[in-house]
N, C-alpha and C positions, 0 to 999 in steps of 0.2 A: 693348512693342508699343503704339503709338497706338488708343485707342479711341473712336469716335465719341460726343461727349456733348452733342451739341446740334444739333436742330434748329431750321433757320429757317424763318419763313414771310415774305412780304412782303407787303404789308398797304393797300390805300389810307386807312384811317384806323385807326390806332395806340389812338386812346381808346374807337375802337367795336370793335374787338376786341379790346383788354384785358375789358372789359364781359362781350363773351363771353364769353371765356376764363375770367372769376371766375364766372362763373354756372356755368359744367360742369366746370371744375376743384375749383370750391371751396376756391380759395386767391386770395389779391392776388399781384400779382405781389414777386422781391423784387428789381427792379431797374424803371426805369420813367421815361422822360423823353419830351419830342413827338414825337418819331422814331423811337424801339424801347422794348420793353419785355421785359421777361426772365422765365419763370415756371419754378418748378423740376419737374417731371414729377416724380423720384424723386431717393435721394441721386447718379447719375451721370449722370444727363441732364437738359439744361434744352430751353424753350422761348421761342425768340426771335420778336417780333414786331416786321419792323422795315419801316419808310415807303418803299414800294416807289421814289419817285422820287428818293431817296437814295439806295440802291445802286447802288455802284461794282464791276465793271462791271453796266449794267444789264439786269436778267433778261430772259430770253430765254424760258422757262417760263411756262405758263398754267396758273392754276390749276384743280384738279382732276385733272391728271393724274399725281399722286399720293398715297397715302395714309398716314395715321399712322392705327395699328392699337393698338388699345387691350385686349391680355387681361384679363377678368374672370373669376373662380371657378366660375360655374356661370349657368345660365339663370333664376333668381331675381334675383341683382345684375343681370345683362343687361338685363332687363325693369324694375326699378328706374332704371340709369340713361338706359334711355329716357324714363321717363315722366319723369325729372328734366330733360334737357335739352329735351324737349318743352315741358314748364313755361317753361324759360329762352330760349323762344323759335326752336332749334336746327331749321334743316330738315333734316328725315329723304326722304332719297332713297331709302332703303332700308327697309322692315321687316321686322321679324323673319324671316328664314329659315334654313333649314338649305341648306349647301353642305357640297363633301368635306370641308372641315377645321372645321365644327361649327358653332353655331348665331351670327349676325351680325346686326345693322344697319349703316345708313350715314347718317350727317349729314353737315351741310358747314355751314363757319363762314361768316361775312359777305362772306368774300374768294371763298367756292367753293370753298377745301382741303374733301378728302374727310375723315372720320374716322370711320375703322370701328372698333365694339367687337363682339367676338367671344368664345364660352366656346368646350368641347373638346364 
C-alpha cells in the first residue's frame, strides 16, 4: 500500500525558510538547492520546501489553510518547544490552550503554514 511520506510547502524564499526551519527543527536540511530544500521530520517522512513560482501546475492554495501537527509527550516538552521556537523568532497565533483533543499551540512559518504542537 502507498504511504504518504512527504509533505510540501511552497515557499516565496527557499533560504528564509530553510532558516526557519533549522531553528525549530534543529536539524539542516539533507537535501538543499535555490528552489527547494528537503528536511527529514522522522525515518518516513520528509519536509519539502520548494519556490512557490516554480511549481508545476501552479498552487491554487493559500497558505494557512492547513496544518502540520506536531505530537509532543506531555505539557512540559510543549511548553519547552514554545519558548524554543519563540526564541527562534516563530509567530505564535496560538497559546497555550486546552481543546477536546488536549493541550496545543499555534505558530506559522514565514510563508503563514499553520504549525500546531499538541500533547494528550
Amino acid at each position: 500500500m502507498n504511504q504518504p511520506n512527504m509533505i510540501l510547502l511552497y515557499v516565496n524564499d527557499p533560504a528564509a525558510s530553510v532558516k526557519f526551519y533549522e531553528a525549530i527543527l534543529q536539524a539542516k536540511p539533507i537535501e538543499q538547492s535555490p528552489t527547494f530544500a528537503m528536511f527529514k521530520f522522522n525515518p518516513s517522512t520528509m519536509l519539502g520546501l520548494w519556490l512557490r513560482t516554480g511549481v508545476k501546475p501552479e498552487p491554487s492554495v493559500t497558505a494557512g489553510a492547513t496544518e502540520i501537527g506536531m505530537h509532543v509527550a506531555d505539557e512540559a516538552e510543549l511548553r519547552s518547544v514554545l519558548a524554543a521556537w519563540q526564541g527562534s523568532g516563530a509567530k505564535v497565533l496560538q497559546q497555550p490552550e486546552r481543546m477536546d483533543f488536549g493541550l496545543t499551540f499555534t505558530a506559522q512559518d514565514p510563508d503563514g503554514h499553520r504549525l500546531r504542537v499538541f500533547c494528550d
